[in-house]
C-alpha positions in Angstrom: -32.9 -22.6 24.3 -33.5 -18.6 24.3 -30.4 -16.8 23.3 -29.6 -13.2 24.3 -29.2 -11.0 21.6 -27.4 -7.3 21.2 -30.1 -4.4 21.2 -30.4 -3.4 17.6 -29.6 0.2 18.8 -26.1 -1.0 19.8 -23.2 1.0 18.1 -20.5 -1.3 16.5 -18.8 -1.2 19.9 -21.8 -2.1 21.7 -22.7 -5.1 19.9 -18.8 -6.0 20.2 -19.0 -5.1 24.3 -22.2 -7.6 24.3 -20.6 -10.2 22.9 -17.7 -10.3 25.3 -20.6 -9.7 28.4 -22.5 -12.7 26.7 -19.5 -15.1 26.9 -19.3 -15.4 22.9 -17.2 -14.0 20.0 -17.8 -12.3 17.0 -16.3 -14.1 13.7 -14.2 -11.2 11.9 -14.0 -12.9 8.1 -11.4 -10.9 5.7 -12.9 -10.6 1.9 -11.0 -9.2 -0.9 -13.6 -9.1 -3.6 -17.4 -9.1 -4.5 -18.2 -13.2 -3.5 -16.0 -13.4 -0.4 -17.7 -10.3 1.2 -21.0 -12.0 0.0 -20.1 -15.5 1.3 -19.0 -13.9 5.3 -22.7 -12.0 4.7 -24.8 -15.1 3.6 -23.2 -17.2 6.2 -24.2 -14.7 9.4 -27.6 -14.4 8.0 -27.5 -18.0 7.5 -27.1 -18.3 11.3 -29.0 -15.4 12.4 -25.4 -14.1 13.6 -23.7 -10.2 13.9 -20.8 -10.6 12.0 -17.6 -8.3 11.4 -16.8 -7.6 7.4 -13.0 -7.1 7.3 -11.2 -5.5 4.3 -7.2 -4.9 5.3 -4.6 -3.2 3.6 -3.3 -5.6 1.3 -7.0 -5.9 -0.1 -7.0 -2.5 -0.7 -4.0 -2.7 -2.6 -5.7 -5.2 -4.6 -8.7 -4.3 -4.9 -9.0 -0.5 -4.4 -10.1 0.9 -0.6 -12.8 3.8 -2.2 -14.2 0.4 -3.8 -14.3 -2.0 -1.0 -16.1 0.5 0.9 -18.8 0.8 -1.5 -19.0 -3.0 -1.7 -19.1 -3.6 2.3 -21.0 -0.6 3.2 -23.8 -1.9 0.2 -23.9 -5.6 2.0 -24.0 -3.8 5.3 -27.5 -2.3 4.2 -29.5 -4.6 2.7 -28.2 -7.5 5.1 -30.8 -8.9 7.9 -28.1 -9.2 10.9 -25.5 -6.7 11.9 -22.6 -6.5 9.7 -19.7 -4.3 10.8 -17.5 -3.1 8.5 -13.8 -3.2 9.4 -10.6 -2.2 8.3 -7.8 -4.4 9.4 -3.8 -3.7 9.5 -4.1 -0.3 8.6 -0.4 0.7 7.8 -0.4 4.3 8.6 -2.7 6.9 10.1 -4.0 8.3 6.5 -5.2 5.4 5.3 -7.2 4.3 8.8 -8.5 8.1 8.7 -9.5 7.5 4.7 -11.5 4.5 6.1 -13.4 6.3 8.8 -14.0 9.1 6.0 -15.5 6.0 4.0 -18.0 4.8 6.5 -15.8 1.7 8.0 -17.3 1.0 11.6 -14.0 0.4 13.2 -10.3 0.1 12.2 -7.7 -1.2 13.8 -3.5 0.3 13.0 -0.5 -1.5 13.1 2.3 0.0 15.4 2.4 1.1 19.2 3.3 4.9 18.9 0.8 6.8 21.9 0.3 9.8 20.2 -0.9 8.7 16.9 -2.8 5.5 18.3 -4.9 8.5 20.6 -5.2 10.5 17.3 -6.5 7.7 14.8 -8.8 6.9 18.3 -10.0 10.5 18.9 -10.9 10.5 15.1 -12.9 7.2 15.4 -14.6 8.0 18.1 -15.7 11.3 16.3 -16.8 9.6 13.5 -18.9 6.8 15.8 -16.7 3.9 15.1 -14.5 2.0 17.2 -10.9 1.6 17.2 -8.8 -1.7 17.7 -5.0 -1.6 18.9 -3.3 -4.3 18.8 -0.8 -4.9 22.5 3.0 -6.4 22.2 2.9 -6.6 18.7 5.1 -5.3 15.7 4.5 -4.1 12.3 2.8 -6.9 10.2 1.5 -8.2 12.7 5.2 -10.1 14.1 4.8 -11.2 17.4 7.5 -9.0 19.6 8.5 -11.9 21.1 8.3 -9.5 24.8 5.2 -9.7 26.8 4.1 -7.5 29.2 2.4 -9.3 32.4 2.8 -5.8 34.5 -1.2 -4.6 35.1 0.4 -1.0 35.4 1.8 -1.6 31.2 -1.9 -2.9 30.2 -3.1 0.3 31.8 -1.2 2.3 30.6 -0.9 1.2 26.7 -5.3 1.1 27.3 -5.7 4.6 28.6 -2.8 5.9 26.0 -4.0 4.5 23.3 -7.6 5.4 23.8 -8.7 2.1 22.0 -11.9 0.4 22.4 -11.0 -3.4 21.8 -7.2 -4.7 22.4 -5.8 -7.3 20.5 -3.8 -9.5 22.6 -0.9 -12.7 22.0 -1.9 -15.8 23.8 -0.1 -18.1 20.6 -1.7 -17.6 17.4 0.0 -17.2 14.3 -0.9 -15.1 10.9 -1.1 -17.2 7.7 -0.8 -20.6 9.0 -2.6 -23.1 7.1 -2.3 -26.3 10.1 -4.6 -25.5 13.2 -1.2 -26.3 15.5 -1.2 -23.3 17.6 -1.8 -24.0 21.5 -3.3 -21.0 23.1 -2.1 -19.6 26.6 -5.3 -19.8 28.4 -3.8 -19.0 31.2 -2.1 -15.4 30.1 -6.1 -15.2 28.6 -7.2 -15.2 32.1 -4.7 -13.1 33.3 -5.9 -10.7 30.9 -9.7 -10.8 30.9 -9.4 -9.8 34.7 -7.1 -6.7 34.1 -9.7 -5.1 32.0 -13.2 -5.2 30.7 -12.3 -4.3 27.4 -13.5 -6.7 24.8 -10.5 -8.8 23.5 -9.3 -9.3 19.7 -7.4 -12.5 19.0 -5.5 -12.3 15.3 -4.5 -15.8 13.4 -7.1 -17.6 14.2 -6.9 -19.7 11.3 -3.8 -21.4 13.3 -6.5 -22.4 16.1 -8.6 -25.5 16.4 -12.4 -25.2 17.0 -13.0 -25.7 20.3 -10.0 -24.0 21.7 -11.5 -20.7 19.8 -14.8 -21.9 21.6 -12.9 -21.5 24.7 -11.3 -18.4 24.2 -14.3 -17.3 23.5 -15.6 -18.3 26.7 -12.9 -16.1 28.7 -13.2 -12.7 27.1 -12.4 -12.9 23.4 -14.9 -10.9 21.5 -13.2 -10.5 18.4 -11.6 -13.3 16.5 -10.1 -12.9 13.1 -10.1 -15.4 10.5 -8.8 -15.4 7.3 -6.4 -18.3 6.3 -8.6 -21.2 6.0 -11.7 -19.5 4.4 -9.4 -18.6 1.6 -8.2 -22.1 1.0 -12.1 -23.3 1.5 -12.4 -21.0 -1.9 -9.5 -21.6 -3.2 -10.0 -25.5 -3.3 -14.0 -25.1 -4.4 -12.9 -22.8 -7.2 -10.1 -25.1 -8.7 -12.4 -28.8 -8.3 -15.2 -26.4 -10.5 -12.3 -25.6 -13.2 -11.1 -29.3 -13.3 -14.5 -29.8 -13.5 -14.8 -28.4 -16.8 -16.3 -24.6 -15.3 -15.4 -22.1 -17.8 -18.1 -19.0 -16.4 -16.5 -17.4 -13.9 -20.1 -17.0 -11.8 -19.4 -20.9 -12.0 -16.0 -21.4 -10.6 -16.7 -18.0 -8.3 -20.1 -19.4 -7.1 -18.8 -22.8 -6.0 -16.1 -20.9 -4.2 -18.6 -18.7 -2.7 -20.5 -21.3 -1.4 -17.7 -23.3 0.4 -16.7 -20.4 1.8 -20.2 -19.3 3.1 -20.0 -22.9 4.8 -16.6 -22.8 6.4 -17.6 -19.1 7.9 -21.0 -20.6 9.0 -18.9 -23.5 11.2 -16.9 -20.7 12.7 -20.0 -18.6 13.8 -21.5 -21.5 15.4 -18.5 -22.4 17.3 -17.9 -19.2 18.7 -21.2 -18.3 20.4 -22.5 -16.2 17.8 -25.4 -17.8 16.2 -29.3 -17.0 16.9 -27.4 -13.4 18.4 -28.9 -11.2 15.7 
């Protein structure tokens, strides 16, 4: 079977808009260090795949934002698919605009304030990346727990907010480690006919497979995964120290490599294979 892929002369928004057109998702993978940024980059290559390089706040914290940058932005060239480079759950408006000043293709900001979502939008879209805001949802990502069915509010938060992709709450959960959540296909649907923007879904760790598949299906272009490629690492990196590993390229390879597998399943599932 022939699949469609993006134009390589798609900006980062483009190749997100194509995937949402093509009926398939791009896997968003959050790294924090040198072999989990190589692991999301081996795995899209692996599957001939665009994939989205996520570094958020709490990595920069970690790890140093200036130095991420360098890291993704070095993958990003030398890599044989699309990678975009994302900064996720930007805290406040100077550190999304240090991001953009860094080369990040997108970045996505945590609040709902108009003015400085259109700000931190105008500034993206000067810059040529793409901005991501995220819709009913509180700082840290806390579900409001009020949702907003009205097609006037969606129109409204959209054309405030200026953004480019919308992150929407149809059940997921951040940091979950069992795949219990039960997605709201319906609200999905609801959604995906309001506007043609491409969606975002957060916590999709909490997901099973094929119901990612399906969101996927409806409008869903963006899907963020985190959770379960960390503990795919985390469990390959402790059976190589029990093992008797005592290099870290060792115990940081194997966890490389089981990661790289975990983030290759998730491509596949979500359309995004043979796209590149």
């Amino acid at each position: 079977m022939t699949v469609a892929s993006p134009s390589p002369a798609l900006s980062a928004a483009g190749i997100i808009r194509a995937a949402r057109a093509g009926g398939y998702a791009l896997a968003a993978f959050n790294a924090v260090n040198l072999e989990t940024a190589q692991a999301i980059v081996r795995a899209a290559e692996a599957a001939h795949a665009p994939v989205i390089l996520q570094f958020s706040q709490n990595a920069a914290r970690h790890g140093g934002l200036t130095q991420l940058a360098a890291l993704g932005l070095s993958l990003k060239a030398q890599a044989s698919v699309p990678v975009l480079l994302h900064f996720d759950h930007a805290e406040d408006e100077a550190v999304a605009l240090e991001a953009l000043n860094l080369g990040f293709d997108g970045v996505m900001l945590e609040g709902d304030d108009p003015a400085t979502l259109r700000r931190l939008a105008n500034a993206a879209h000067d810059s040529g990346s793409y901005f991501e805001a995220e819709y009913e949802v509180v700082v840290k990502g806390e579900r409001s727990g009020e949702r907003h069915d009205d097609p006037a509010h969606l129109a409204a938060f959209i054309r405030g907010s200026g953004c480019d992709i919308l992150a929407v709450d149809i059940g997921s959960a951040h940091k979950q480690e069992s795949k219990n959540a039960h997605l709201d296909f319906e609200r999905l649907e609801r959604l995906a006919e309001l506007t043609t923007l491409p969606l975002v879904l957060h916590g999709a760790s909490s997901v099973p497979l094929d119901a990612l598949a399906r969101a996927a299906r409806l409008g869903v272009a963006k899907i963020n995964l985190a959770t379960d490629l960390t503990l795919a690492f985390t469990a390959a990196v402790r059976a190589a120290l029990d093992g008797g590993a005592k290099d870290a390229r060792q115990y940081l390879g194997a966890g490389r490599d089981a990661m790289q597998a975990r983030a290759e399943t998730y491509i596949r599932a979500l359309g995004g294979a043979d796209r590149a």
